[in-house]
C-alpha positions in Angstrom: -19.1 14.8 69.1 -15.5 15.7 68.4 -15.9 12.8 65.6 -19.0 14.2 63.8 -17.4 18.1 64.0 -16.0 18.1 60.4 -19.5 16.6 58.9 -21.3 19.3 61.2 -18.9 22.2 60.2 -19.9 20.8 56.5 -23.4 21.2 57.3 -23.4 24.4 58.7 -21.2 26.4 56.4 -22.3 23.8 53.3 -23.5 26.9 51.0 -20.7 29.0 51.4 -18.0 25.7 50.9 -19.9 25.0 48.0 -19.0 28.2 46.4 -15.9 28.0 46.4 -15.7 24.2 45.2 -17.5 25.7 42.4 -15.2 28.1 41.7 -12.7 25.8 40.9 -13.6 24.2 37.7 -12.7 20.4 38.9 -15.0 17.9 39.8 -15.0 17.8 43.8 -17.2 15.6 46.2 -16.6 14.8 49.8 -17.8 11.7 51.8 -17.0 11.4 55.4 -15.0 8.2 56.8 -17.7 5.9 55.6 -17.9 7.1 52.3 -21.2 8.6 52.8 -21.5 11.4 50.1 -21.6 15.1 52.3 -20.8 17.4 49.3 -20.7 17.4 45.4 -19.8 20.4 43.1 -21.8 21.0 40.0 -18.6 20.4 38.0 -18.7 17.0 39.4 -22.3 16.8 38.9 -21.9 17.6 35.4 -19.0 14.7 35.1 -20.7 12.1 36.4 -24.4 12.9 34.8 -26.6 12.6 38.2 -28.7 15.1 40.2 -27.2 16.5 43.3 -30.5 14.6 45.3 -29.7 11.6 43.2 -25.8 11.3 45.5 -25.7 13.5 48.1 -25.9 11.1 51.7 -25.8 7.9 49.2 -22.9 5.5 50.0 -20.5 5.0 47.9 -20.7 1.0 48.1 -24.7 1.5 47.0 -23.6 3.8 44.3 -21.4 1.1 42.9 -24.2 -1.5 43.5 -26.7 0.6 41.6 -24.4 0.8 39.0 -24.0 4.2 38.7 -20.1 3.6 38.6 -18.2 0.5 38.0 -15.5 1.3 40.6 -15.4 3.7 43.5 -11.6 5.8 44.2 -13.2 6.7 47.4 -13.8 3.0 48.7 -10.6 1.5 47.5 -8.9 5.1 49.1 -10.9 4.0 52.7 -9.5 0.0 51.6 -6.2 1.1 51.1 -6.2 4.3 54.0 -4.0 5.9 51.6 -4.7 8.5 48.2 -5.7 6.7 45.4 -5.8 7.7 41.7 -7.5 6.0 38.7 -9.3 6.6 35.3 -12.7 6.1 35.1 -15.0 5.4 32.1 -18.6 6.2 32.1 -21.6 5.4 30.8 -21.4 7.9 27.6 -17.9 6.7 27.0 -16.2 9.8 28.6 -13.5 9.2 31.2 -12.9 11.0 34.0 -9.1 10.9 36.2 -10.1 11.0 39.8 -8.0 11.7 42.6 -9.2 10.3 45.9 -7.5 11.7 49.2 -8.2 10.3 52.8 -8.4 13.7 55.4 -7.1 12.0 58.8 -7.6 13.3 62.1 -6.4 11.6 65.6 -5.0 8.8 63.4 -9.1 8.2 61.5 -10.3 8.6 58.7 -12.8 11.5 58.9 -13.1 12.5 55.1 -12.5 11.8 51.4 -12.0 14.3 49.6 -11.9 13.3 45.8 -11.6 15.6 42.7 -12.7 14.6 39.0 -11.0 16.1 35.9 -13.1 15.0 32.5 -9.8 14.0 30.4 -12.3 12.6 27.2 -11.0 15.4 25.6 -7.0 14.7 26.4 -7.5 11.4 25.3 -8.9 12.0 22.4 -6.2 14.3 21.7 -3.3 11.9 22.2 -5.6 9.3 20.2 -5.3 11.3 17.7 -1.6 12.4 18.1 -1.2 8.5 18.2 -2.5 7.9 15.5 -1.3 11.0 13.3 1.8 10.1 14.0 1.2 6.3 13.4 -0.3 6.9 10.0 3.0 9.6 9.5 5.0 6.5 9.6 3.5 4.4 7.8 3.0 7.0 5.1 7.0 7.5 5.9 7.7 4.4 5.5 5.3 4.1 2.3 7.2 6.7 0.7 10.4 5.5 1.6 10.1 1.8 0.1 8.6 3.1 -3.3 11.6 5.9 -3.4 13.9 3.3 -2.9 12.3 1.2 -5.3 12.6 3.5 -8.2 16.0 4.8 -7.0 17.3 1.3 -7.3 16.2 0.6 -10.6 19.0 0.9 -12.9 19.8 4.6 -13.7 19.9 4.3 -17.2 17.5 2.8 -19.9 19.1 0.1 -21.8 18.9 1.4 -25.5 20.9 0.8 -28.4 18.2 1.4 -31.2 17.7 4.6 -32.8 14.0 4.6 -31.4 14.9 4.1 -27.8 18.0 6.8 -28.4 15.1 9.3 -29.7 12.7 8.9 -26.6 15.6 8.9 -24.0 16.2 12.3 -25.9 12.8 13.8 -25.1 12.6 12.2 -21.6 15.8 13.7 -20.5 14.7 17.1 -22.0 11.2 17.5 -20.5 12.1 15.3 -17.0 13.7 18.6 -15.2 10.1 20.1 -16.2 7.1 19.5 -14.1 4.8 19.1 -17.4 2.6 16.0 -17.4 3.5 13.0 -19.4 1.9 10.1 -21.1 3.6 7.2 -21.5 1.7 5.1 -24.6 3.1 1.3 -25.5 2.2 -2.2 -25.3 2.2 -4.6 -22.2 5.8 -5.3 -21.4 7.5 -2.4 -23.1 8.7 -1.1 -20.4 6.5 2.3 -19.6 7.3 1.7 -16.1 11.0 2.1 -16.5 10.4 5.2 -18.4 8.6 6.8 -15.9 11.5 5.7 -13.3 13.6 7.6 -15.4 11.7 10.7 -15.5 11.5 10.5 -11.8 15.2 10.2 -11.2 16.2 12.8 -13.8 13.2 15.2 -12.5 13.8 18.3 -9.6 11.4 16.2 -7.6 14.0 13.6 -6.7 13.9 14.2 -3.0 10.0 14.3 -2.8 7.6 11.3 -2.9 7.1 9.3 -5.7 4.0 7.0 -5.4 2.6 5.0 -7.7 -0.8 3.4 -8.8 -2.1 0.5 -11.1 -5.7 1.3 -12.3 -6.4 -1.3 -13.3 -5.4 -3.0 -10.1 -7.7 -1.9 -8.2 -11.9 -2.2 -7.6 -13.8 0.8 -9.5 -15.8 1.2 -6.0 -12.2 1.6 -3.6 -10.2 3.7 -6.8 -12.0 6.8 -6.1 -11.6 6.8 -2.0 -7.3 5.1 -2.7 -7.0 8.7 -5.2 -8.8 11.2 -3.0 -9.0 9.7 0.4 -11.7 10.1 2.5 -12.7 11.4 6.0 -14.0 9.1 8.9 -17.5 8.0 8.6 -17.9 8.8 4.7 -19.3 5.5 4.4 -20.1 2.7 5.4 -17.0 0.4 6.2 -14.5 3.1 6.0 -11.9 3.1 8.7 -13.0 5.5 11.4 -9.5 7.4 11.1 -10.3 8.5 7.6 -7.5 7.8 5.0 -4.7 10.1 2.8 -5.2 9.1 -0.3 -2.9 8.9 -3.4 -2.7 12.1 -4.0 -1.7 13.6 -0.7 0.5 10.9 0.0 2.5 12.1 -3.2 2.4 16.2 -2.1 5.7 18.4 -3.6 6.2 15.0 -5.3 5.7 12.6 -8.5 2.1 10.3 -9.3 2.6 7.8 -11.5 -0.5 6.5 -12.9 -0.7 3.4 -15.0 -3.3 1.4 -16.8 -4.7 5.3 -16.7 -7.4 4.2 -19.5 -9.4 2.0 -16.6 -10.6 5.0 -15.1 -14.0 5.1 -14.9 -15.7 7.9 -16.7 -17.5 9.0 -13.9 -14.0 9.7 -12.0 -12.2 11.1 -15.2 -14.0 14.2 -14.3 -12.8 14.3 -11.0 -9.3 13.8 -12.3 -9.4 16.7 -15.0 -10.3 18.5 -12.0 -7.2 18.0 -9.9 -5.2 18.8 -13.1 -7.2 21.9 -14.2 -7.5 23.3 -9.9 -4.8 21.5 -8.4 -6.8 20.7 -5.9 -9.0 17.4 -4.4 -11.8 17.1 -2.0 -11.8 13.9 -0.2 -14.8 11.6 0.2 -17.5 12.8 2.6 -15.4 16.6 2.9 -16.2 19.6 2.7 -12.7 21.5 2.2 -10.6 21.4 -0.7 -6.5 20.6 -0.5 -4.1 21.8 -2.6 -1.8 19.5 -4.4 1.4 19.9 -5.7 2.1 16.8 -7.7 3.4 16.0 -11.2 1.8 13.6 -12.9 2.8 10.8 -15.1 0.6 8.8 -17.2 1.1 5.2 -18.8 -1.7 3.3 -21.2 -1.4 0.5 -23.2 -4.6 1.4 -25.0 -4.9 3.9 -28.2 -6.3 6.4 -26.2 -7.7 8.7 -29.1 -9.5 6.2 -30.5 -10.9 5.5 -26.6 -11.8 9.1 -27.2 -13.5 8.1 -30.7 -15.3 5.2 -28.8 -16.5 7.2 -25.8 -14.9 5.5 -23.3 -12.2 8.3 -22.5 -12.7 12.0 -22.3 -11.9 13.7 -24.7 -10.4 16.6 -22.8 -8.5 14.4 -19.8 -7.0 13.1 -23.0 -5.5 16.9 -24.0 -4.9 17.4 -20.5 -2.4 14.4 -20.5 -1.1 14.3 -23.2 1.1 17.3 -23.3 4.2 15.5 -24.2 3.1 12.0 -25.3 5.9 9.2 -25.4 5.2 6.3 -27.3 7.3 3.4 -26.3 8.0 0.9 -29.6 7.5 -2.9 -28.9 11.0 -5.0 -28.9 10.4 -6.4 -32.2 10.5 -3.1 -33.7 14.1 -2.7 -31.8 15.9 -5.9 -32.4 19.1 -3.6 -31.7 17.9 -3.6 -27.9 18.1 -7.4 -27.7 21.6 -8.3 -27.3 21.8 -5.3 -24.0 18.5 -6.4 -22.3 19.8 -10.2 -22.5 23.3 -9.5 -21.2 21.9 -7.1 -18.4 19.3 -9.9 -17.7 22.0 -12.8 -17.7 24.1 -10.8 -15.4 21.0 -10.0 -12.9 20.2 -13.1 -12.9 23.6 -14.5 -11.9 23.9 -12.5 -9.4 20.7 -12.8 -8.0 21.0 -17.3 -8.0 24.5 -17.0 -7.4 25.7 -19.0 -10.8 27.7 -18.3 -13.7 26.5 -18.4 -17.4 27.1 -16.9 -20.3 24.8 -16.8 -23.6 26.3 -18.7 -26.8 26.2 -16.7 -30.0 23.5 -19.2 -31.4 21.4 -18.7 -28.9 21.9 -15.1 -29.0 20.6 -15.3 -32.5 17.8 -17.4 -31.5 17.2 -14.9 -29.2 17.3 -11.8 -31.8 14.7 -13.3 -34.0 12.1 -14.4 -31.6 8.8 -12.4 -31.7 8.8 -11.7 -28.2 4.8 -10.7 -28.0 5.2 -10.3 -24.8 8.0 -7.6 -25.0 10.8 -7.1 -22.4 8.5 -8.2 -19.9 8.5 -11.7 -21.4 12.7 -11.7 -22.7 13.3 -11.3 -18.7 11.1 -13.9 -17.9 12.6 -16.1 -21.0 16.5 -15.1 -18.9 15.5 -16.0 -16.0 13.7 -19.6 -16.4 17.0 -20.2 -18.7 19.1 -19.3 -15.5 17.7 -21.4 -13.2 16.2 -24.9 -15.4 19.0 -25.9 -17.2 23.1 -26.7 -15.6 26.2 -25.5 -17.1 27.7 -22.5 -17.9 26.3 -21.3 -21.4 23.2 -20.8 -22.7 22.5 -22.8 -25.5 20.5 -22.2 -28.8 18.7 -25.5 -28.0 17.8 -24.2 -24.3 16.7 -21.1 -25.9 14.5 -23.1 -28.7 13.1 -25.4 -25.8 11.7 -22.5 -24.2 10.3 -21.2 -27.2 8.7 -24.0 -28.4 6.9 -24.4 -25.6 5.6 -20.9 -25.1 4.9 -20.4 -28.8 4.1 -23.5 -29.7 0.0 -22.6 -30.3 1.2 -19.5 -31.9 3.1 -21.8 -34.4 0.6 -24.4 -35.1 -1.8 -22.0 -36.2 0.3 -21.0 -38.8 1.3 -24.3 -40.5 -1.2 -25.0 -41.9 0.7 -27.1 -44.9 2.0 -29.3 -42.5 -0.4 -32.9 -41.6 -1.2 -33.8 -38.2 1.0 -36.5 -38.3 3.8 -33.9 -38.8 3.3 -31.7 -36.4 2.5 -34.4 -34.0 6.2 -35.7 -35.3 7.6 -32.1 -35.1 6.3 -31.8 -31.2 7.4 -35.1 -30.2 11.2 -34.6 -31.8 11.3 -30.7 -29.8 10.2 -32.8 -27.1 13.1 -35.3 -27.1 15.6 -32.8 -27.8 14.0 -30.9 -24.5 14.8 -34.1 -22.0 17.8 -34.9 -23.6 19.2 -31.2 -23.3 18.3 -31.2 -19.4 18.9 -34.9 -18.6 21.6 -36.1 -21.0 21.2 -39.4 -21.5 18.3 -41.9 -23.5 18.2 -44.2 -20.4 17.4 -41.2 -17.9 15.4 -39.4 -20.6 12.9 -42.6 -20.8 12.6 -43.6 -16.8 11.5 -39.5 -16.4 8.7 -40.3 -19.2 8.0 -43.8 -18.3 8.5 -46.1 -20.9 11.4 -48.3 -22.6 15.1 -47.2 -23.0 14.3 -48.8 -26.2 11.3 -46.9 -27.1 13.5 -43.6 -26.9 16.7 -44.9 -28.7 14.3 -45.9 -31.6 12.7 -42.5 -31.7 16.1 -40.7 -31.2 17.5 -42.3 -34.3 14.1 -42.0 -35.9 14.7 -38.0 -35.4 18.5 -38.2 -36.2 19.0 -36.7 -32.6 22.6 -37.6 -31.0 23.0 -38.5 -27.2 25.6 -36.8 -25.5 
């Protein structure tokens, strides 16, 4: 009897025990030494979403059977004889930490006594700190790599022309301002390095300076990548939620380029942040204030965008409070001779070589079209760096390259010349090419597979001298 008396006193006082378990806001249920359940608290009824007749005087092992749990703390406590803690998940995805102790008496096992604290909430509370402060990193980091970017661009703008002198003027003037600025220019002109100027001039220095490509990116993700959206705003979108652009660049600079791919529908939105400072991300309901200064950059004739009815007209005003219009590089030959020396040295540095430029091929240089602006004059530098030996850069190198990058330009062009001639005219910059890179007829021919002879004839034909 002296075995059964805890179970008994259970029975016999079961109300007024219960009480008190229920007083204590934790999940609490006893079993006796065979994990038979004696007594369960409604915390623990509400934790573990059965009926009191549904567990009281079941076993624990039948319980697990059933599958009303998918481990038992209790039988792996009576496995072990000692307390034994785990986390459990149930059915509805909640978790629960339970804490099963073993109550002994003349060396046996007589009870289990196991409480139950519901910790769904506690982890979803470190999830989230988790991930708060995995997203603050990244966002950290973000911010970080594009500061550094633009703080290791070169400091200054290389500009000897009058025209570049003038804008270098105004963008030094309004860059300690925090009024919005639209960059206007062709591809390659380098709007970029403008607004990388503004930035490093600006108050905003230490803050974030992010920056977009509109045109870079899918009219269905551009709204959600400026606004960001919460979790579940639709379908696909990460269950965190996301910052978007505009957060990410809080107290700081946003550059926006290619601004004129916009879609109309979210110009509005975006003469909205300008006119409020404030955005509303994708499936919210409350509005956050920004602090940002905004820089715009276009390659498009905006106004006449706004003629066309593909702009608005008053996103338009709204940017273009201090327009900058950035001239191409053939209307600044003067800038030439800088960029190419700052490339050359770049360039050096960065494949480890020496070189310098020869003044013929500086001149070659000077009066190229260069359609593709200083955009394509680096990319001219740099395939002049690395495809041909020796220390200078020749006017030939330089007329190589140009040949064969303008080539169809040229052609249309000439018209007075025959077919035969230009064919002759292609096939003489086309000699002079090989021979420049691999000096002599014999190695000249075997690289374009025919006859040493067949190239010494057409060399002479051409009046071209081996080295």
């Amino acid at each position: 009897m002296d075995r059964l008396r805890e179970e008994e006193l259970l029975v016999e006082y079961y109300d007024e025990i219960l009480n008190i378990m229920n007083t204590i806001k934790v999940g609490v249920f006893i079993t006796d030494g065979e994990g038979n359940v004696l007594l369960v608290n409604k915390d623990s009824q509400r934790t573990g979403g059965l009926e009191l007749e549904e567990i009281l005087g079941k076993n624990m092992q039948e319980l697990l059977e059933q599958g009303y749990v998918d481990e038992s703390s209790v039988l792996k406590a009576l496995e072990t004889k000692s307390e034994y803690r785990m986390i459990q998940t149930l059915g509805d995805g909640s978790s629960i930490y339970l804490t099963a102790v073993p109550y002994y008496k003349d060396g046996t096992i007589r009870l289990v006594v196991c409480t139950e604290r519901d910790i769904t909430e506690t982890r979803v509370l470190e999830s989230l700190l988790e991930e708060s402060k995995e997203l603050s990193e990244k966002q950290k980091k973000e911010l970080e790599y594009l500061r550094a970017k633009s703080n290791g661009s070169s400091p200054d703008i290389i500009a000897e022309s009058p025209k570049m002198r003038e804008i270098i003027h105004t963008v030094e003037r309004v860059a300690q301002l925090d009024t919005t600025v639209l960059i206007c220019g062709e591809s390659g002109v380098g709007k970029e390095v403008i607004a990388d100027y503004i930035f490093n001039k600006s108050n905003r220095t230490e803050k974030p300076f992010v920056k977009i490509n509109c045109a870079a990116i899918p009219e269905n993700l551009l709204e959600s990548e400026l606004f960001g959206y919460e979790k579940g705003a639709f379908t696909g979108a990460d269950t965190k939620g996301k910052v978007g652009i505009f957060e990410m660049a809080q107290e700081g600079t946003l550059f926006l380029d290619e601004i004129a791919e916009i879609p109309m529908r979210l110009q509005a939105k975006l003469l909205r942040v300008l006119q409020e400072k404030e955005i509303r991300r994708l499936g919210g309901k409350q509005t956050v204030s920004v602090n940002v200064r905004i820089i715009a950059a276009t390659n498009v004739n905006l106004k006449q965008a706004v003629e066309e009815g593909t702009f608005r007209e008053d996103l338009y005003y709204r940017l273009n409070v201090v327009p900058i219009e950035v001239p191409p590089l053939r209307e600044r030959k003067e800038d030439i001779r800088a960029l190419t020396e700052h490339f050359v040295r770049m360039f050096c540095e960065e494949y480890h070589t020496k070189k310098q430029v020869s003044v013929e091929a500086m001149a070659e240089l000077m009066h190229a079209p260069w359609h593709g602006n200083i955009r394509e004059l680096r990319n001219m530098i740099e395939r002049l760096i690395v495809s041909f030996d020796g220390e200078q850069i020749t006017s030939r190198q330089v007329k190589n390259l140009l040949f064969a990058s303008d080539r169809s330009k040229n052609i249309l062009v000439e018209e007075k010349l025959s077919l035969e001639e230009l064919m002759g005219e292609y096939e003489r910059e086309l000699l002079l090419s090989y021979l420049e890179k691999y000096s002599t007829a014999a190695e000249v021919a075997r690289k374009l597979r025919v006859n040493k002879s067949t190239i010494s004839r057409k060399l002479k034909k051409y009046n071209i001298a081996q080295k």
